[in-house]
C-alpha positions, 0 to 999 in steps of 0.5 A: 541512519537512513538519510532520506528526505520526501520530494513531492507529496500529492494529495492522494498521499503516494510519495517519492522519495530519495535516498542515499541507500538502497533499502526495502520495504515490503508492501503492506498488502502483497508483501513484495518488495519495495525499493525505497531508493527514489520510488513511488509508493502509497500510504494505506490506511490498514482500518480505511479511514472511511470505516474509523480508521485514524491517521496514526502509524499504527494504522499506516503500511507502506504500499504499492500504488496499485495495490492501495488502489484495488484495496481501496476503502476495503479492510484487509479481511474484505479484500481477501473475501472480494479476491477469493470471489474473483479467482473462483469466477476466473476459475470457473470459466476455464 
């Protein structure tokens, strides 16, 4: 069993937690890993809660704080489309 418990909670829901074991969870939307062990993440709202998205595990992945902020309120379909945007401009001024 994982003994863990939650710090500090801020309003723009990134937590630090601290944990008796080192363990890992890949990040909901780069797939990296993040060690749990007294790290800052985010809570990302897989559906944005500003398209109907609800609060509910289901709906929830752990994330890095920089990723959760360039997802922002985009799906994750609408992400991929805005970053296949951005690699084709980069692309095209080399």
């Amino acid at each position: 069993m994982i003994e863990s418990y939650i710090k500090h909670l801020e309003s723009n829901h990134n937590l630090v937690i601290h944990s008796e074991e080192n363990w890992t969870v890949d990040c909901g939307i780069c797939g990296e890993n993040i060690n749990m062990g007294d790290m800052v993440f985010s809570l990302d709202h897989i559906i944005p809660a500003s398209k109907g998205g609800t609060d509910t595990p289901e709906n929830m992945s752990i994330t890095h704080p920089e990723c959760n902020q360039v997802k922002s309120d985009l799906s994750l379909e609408e992400l991929v489309e805005k970053m296949k945007l951005i690699v084709s401009y980069q692309e095209s001024k080399l």
